[in-house]
C-alpha positions in Angstrom: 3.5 -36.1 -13.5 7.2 -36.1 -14.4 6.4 -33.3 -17.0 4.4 -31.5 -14.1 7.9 -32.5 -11.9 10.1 -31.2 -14.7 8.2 -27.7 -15.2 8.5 -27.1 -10.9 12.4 -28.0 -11.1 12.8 -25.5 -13.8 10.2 -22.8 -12.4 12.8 -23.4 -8.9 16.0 -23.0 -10.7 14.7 -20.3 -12.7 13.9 -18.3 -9.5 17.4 -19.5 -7.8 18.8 -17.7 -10.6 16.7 -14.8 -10.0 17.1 -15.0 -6.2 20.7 -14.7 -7.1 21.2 -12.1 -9.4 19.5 -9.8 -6.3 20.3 -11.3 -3.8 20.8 -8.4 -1.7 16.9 -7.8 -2.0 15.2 -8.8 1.0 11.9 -8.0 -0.2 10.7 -11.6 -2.1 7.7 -11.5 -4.2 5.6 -13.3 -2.2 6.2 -10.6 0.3 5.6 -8.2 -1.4 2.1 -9.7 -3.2 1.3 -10.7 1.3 2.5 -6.8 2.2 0.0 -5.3 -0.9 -3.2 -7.0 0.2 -2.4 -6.6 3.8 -1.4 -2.7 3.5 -4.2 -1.7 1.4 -6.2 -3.8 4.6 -5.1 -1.7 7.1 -3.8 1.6 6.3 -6.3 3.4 8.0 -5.1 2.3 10.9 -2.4 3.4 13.1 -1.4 -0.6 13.9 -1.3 -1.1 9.9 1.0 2.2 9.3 3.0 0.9 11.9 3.7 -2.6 10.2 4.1 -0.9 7.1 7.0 1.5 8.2 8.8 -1.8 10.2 8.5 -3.8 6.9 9.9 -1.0 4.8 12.5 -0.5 7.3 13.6 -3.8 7.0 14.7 -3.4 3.8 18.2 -1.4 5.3 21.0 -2.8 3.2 24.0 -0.8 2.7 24.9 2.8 2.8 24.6 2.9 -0.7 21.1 1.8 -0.8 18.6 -1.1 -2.1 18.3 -1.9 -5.3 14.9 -3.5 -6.4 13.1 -5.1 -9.9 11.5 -3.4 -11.5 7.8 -4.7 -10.0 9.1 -3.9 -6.4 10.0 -0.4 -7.3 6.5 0.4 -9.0 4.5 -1.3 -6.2 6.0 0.3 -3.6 5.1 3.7 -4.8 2.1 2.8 -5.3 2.0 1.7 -1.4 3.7 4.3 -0.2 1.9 7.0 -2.3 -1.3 5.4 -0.6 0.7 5.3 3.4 1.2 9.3 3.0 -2.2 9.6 1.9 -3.5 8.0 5.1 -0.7 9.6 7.5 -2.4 12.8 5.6 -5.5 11.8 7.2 -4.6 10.7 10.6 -4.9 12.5 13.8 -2.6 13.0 15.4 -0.4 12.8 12.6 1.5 9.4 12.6 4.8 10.9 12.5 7.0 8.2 13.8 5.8 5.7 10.9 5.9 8.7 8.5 9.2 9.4 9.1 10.6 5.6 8.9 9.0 5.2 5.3 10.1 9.1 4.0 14.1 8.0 5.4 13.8 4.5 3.7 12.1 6.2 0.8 15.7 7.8 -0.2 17.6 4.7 0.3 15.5 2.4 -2.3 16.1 2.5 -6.2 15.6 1.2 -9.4 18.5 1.4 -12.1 17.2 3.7 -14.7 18.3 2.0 -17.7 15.6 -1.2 -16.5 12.5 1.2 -17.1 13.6 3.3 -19.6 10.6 2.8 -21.3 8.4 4.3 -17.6 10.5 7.4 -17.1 8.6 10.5 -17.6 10.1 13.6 -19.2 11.5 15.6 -16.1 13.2 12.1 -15.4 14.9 11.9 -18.8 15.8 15.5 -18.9 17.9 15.0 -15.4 19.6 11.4 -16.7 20.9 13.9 -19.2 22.0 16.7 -16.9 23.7 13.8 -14.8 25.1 12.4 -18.0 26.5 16.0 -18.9 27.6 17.0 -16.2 31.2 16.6 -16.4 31.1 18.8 -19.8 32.3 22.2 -19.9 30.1 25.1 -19.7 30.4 27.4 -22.8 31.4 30.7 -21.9 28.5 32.6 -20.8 26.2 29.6 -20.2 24.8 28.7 -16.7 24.6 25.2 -15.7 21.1 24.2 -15.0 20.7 22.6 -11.5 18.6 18.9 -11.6 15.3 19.7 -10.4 15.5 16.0 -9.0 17.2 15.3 -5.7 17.1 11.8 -6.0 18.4 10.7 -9.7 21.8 10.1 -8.4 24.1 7.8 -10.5 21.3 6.5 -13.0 19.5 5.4 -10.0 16.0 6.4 -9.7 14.7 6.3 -5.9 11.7 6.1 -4.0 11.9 9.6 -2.8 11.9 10.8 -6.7 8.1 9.2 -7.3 6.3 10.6 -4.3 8.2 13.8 -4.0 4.9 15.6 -5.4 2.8 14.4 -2.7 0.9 16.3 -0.6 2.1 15.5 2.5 5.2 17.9 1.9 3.2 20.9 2.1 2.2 20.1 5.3 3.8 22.5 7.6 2.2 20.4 10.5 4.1 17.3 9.2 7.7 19.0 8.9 7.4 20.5 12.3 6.1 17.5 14.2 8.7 15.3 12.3 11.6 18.2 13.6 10.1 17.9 17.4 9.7 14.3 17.4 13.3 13.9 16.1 14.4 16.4 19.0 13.2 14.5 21.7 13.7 10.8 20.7 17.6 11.8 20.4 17.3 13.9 23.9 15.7 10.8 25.5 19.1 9.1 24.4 20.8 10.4 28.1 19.5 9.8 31.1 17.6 13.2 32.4 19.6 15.8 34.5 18.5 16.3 38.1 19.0 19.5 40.1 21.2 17.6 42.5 23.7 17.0 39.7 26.8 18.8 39.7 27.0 22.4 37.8 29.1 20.9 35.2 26.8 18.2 34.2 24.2 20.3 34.0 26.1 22.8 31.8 27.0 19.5 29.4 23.6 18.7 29.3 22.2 22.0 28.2 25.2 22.0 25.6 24.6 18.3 24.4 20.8 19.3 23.9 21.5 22.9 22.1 23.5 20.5 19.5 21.1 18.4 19.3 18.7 20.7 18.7 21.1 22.1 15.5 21.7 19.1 14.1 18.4 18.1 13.8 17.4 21.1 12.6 19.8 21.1 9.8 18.7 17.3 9.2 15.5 18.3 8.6 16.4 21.2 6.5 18.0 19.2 4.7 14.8 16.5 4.2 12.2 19.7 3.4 15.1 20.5 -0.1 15.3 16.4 -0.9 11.5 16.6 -0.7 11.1 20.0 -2.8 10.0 22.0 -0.2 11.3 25.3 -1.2 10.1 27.5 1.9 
């Protein structure tokens, strides 16, 4: 029993050390093993890709994004690859949950020099770009851009693994995603009546044609991170 007692203290400290060398990592593994078995549950459901998005979005830690282990990283494109296939199939499309996960999806990483040995070739070929890219061009030579928008620093996000997913040729997707975006951020200020004064309307119709630019250009900007070249 005090061998039993012994292994459990050193099983706990072990993980203390674990739980502190990432401790900015909200996502435990027990978690993450509770989040699998529930997903892959209820994924077809518009309740389950719901939970799904809230859970991910949890994970929010800094500007500079999440770092995860290794396991973390791997399962969650596997979830996530399986959360756009189900949004795929939806109807309506479940864009609000769609978007949540796509936005964390850029903000989540794995150090590349931890799964050096699980990069594929494109990967490798823009850790060397990145690692060149403060050398001088010879004359005449043309740097090549990273085909990769998200290998950033010898990080490797999300966004990177599920970037060849079919949900980004979905033109339906992109412009739901735009409209949806529109209106949650119009719905921000309170609606203008026709008894308010000429100058509050005017504001309004100003406040909503920037909102409807800067969303736009958001969005723009998503369709290139996602390889969407059109």
């Amino acid at each position: 029993n005090n061998n039993n007692g012994d292994t459990g203290d050193s099983k706990e400290k072990e993980q203390e050390k674990i739980n502190e060398a990432f401790a900015f990592i909200q996502l435990t593994d027990d978690e993450y093993n509770q989040l699998r078995v529930k997903c892959l549950e209820s994924l077809n459901s518009t309740h389950g890709r719901i939970a799904f998005s809230l859970i991910i979005n949890r994970q929010r830690n800094t500007e500079y994004g999440l770092e995860l282990q290794k396991d973390q990283f791997f399962g969650l494109v596997e979830l996530i690859n399986l959360f756009f296939d189900s949004i795929q199939k939806s109807e309506p499309l479940d864009i609000k949950p769609a978007k949540l996960v796509m936005i964390m999806s850029q903000s989540l990483y794995v150090k590349a020099i931890s799964v050096m040995d699980l990069l594929t070739n494109e990967e490798k070929e823009n850790m060397n770009l990145n690692d060149n890219k403060d050398t001088p061009s010879k004359p005449g030579h043309v740097a090549q851009q990273s085909s990769s928008a998200f290998l950033k620093n010898d990080k490797i996000f999300i966004g990177d693994r599920i970037k060849n997913h079919l949900i980004w040729k979905n033109e339906k997707f992109w412009k739901e995603a735009y409209c949806d975006s529109v209106q949650q951020e119009i719905l921000k200020y309170p609606a203008v009546k026709k008894w308010h004064s000429e100058q509050e309307q005017s504001e309004a119709e100003r406040r909503e044609e920037q909102i409807i630019f800067s969303q736009l250009a958001a969005w723009t900007h998503n369709m290139k991170e996602f390889g969407t070249q059109d």
